[in-house]
TORROSE-953738 format. One record per residue (C-alpha): residue in three letters; x, y, z. Coordinates in steps of 0.25 Angstrom, whole numbers, padded with zeros to 4 digits, always signed. Layout:
% TORROSE-953738
alaXYZ...
***
This chain:
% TORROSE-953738
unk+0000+0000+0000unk+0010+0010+0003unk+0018+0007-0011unk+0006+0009-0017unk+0002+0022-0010unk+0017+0026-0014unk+0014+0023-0029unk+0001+0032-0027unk+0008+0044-0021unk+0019+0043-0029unk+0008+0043-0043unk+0002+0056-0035unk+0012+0063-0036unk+0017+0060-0048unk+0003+0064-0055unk+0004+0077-0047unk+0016+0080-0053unk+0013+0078-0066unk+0001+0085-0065unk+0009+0099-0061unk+0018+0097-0072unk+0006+0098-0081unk+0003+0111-0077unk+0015+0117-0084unk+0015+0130-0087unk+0020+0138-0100unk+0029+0151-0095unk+0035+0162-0104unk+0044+0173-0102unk+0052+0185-0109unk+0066+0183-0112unk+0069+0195-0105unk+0073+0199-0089unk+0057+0204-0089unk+0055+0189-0086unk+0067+0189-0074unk+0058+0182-0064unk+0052+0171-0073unk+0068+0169-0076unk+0072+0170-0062unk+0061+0160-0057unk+0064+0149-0068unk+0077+0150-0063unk+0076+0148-0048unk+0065+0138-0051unk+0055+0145-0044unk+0043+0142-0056unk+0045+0129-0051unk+0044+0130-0036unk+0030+0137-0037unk+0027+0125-0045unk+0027+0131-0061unk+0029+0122-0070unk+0033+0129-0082unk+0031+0120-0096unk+0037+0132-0104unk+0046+0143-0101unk+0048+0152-0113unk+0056+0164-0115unk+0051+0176-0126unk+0060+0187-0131unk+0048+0196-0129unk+0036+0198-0123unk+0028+0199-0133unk+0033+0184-0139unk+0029+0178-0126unk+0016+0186-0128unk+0013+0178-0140unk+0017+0167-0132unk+0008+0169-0121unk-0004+0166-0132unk-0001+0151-0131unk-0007+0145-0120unk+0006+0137-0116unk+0012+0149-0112unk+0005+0152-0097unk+0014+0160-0089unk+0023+0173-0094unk+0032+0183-0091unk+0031+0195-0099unk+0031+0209-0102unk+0017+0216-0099unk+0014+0222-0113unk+0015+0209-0120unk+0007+0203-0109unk-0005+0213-0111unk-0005+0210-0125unk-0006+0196-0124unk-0016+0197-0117unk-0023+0208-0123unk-0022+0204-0139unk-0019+0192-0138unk-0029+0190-0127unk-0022+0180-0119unk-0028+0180-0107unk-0015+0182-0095unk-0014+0188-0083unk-0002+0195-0078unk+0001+0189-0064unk+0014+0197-0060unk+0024+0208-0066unk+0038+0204-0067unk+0045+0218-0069unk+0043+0232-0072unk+0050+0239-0085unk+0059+0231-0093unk+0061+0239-0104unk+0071+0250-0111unk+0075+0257-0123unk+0091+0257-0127unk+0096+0265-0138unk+0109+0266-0144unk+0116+0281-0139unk+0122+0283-0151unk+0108+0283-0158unk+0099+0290-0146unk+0102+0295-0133unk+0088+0298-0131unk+0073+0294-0132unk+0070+0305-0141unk+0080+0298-0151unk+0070+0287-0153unk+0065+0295-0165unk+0075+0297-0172unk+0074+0295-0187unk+0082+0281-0189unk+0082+0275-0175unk+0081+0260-0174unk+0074+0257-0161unk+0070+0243-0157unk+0058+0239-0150unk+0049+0227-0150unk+0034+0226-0156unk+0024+0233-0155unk+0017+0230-0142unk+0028+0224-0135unk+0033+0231-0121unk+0044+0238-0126unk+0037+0244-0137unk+0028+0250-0126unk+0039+0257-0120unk+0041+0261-0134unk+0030+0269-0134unk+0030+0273-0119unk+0043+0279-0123unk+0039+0288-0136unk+0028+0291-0127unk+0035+0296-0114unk+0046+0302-0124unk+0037+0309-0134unk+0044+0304-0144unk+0037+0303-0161unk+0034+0290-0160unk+0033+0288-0176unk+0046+0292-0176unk+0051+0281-0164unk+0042+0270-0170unk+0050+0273-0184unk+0063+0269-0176unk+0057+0255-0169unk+0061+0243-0175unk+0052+0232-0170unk+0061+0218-0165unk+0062+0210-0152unk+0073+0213-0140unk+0083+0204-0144unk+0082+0210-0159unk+0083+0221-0153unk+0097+0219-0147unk+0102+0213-0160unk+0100+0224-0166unk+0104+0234-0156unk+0118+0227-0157unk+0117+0227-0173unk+0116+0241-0172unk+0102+0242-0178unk+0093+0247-0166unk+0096+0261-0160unk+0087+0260-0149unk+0078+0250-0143unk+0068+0248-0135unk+0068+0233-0125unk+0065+0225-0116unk+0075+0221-0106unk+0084+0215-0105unk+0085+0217-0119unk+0086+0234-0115unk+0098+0232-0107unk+0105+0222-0116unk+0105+0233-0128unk+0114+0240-0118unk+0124+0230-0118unk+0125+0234-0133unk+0127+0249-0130unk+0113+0254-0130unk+0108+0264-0120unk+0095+0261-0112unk+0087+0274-0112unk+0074+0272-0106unk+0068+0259-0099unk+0051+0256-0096unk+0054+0262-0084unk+0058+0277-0091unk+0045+0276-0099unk+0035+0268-0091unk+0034+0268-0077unk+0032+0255-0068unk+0031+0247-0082unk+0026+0234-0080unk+0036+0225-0086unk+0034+0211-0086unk+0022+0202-0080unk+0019+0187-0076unk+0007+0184-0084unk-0001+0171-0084unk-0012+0166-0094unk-0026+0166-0087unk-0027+0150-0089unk-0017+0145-0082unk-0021+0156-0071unk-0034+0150-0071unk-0029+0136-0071unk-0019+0137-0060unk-0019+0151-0052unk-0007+0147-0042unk+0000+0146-0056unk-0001+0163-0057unk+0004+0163-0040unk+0014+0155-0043unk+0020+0163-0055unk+0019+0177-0046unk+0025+0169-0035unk+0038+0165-0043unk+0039+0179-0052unk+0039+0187-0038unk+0047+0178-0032unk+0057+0180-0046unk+0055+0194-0044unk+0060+0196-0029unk+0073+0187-0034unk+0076+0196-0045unk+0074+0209-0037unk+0084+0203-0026unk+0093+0195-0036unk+0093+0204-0047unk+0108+0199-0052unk+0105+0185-0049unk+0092+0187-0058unk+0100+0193-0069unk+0108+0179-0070unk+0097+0170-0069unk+0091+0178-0079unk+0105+0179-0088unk+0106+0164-0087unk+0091+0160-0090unk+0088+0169-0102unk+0101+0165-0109unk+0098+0151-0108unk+0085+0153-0115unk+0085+0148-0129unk+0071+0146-0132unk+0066+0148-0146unk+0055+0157-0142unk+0068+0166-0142unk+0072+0173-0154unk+0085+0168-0160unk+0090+0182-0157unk+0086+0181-0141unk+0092+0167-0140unk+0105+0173-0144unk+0107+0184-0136unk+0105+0174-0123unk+0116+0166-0130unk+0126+0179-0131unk+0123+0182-0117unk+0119+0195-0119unk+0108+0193-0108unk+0117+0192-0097unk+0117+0195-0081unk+0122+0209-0084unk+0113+0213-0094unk+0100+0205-0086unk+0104+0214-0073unk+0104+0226-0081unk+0090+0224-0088unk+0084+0219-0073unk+0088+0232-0066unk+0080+0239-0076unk+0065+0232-0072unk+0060+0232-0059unk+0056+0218-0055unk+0042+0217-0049unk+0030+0208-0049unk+0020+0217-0045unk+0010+0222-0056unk+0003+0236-0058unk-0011+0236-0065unk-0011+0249-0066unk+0003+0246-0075unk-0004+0237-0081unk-0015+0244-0085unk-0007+0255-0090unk+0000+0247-0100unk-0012+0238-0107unk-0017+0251-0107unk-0005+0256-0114unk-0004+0245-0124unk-0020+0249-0129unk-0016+0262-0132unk-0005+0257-0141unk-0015+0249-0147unk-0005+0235-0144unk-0019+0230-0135unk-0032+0234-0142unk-0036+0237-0129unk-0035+0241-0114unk-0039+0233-0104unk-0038+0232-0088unk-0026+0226-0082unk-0035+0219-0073unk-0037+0208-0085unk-0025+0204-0087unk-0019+0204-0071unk-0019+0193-0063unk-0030+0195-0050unk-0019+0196-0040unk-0013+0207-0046
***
């Protein structure tokens, strides 16, 4: 009888086991310092003391790829910029909440000195200036920036030339951009290549939400600890990084050049190669965001409301929708 009842245990357990590796989840994040907790917490494991059991873990050279990615139903969990989480949610109506931020700003414009030493110099006749597409974060601060500055923006948007970050460093070393408007950590790393950063978010938009910790409503729905446990790890992350802030850079050093996922641009997977995201350069970039879980609806607000007026959402709507109860 007690082998017996051994064997039982032993098949209860086993089942129970298997069951929770069922509940896999599908987790995507930016390849950029915006996502340092999600780094940090892969990391050190902490996903999987809370009980998380990510099936997939991949890795966008933008927000707004991950976006697209978001649509598919295999993709639950994500760390990504705000803007390209309002649109997804907005156009592409997939139904998210937002469940955390992650950071504030994260977001500069570099020029070359010897072309510009000032924001006025955006208009000049001839001026290459990078920037992502239309609708993605930085091309808000794009426009917060002509906006704040005054400046003819027919003549600025004659200058942008549309590509991703790491394009954009490509071409900054070839020479062909004068200016460029990024994302960290990509900002700081056009530094590296003699570029001079001239304003951040920060300049142009006060307490910018940054990033955020979204969630799709079905998985919310299905299994609510799912969304605790998330915002136990990221705020968790985040108190380590604030305290660790070197030790963060080197986890993050180490993870993102190990990353060699096709969902990278061929481009992207080679600068990780080259090192050219490295502790130094990840330190600098992390200084320039502030760190924080916490979430503003008013900030919120302000940007979808943003967004409609730039007509990149038809049309407004409250913040309440699209942010988690607890918030």
């Amino acid at each position: 009888m007690n082998k017996i009842a051994g064997l039982l245990i032993a098949l209860i357990i086993m089942t129970g086991c298997q069951k929770k590796q069922e509940k896999s989840i599908g987790m995507a994040v930016e390849f950029m310092d915006h996502a340092a907790c999600a780094y940090v917490s892969r990391d050190k494991g902490w996903f999987k003391e809370e009980g998380l059991n990510l099936g997939a873990y991949e890795s966008y050279v933008t927000g707004m790829a991950l976006a697209s990615a978001m649509v598919r139903g295999d993709i639950q969990v994500a760390y990504m910029c705000l803007i390209p989480a309002i649109n997804v949610f907005a156009n592409a109506q997939v139904p998210i909440k937002i469940l955390a931020g992650t950071h504030k700003y994260g977001y500069g414009l570099v020029v070359n000195p010897a072309k510009t030493k000032d924001i006025s110099g955006l208009e000049k006749q001839g001026l290459n200036i990078g920037c992502v597409r239309e609708g993605g974060s930085v091309d808000i601060i794009l426009h917060k920036t002509m906006e704040k500055y005054r400046l003819n923006k027919n003549e600025v948007l004659k200058n942008i030339r549309r590509m991703n970050p790491p394009k954009q460093i490509l071409a900054i070393k070839s020479g062909n951009l004068d200016a460029a408007f990024l994302p960290e950590q990509w900002a700081t790393m056009a530094e590296e290549h003699g570029f001079k950063m001239l304003l951040t978010a920060k300049d142009v938009w006060p307490e910018m939400q940054g990033s955020v910790l979204v969630i799709r409503d079905d998985l919310l729905k299905k299994r609510p600890d799912v969304a605790k446990k998330l915002i136990t790890v990221t705020e968790k992350s985040t108190a380590w990084i604030n305290a660790n802030p070197f030790q963060a850079a080197k986890i993050l050093a180490r993870q993102m050049q190990s990353i060699k996922e096709p969902l990278l641009p061929v481009k992207a997977a080679d600068l990780t190669k080259r090192s050219e995201i490295n502790n130094k350069v990840l330190s600098r970039s992390m200084a320039r965001m502030n760190y924080k879980t916490d979430i503003s609806p008013e900030m919120i607000q302000s940007m979808i409301d943003y967004m409609a007026k730039l007509g990149y959402i038809k049309n407004s709507f409250k913040a309440k929708k699209i942010l988690y109860k607890e918030i």
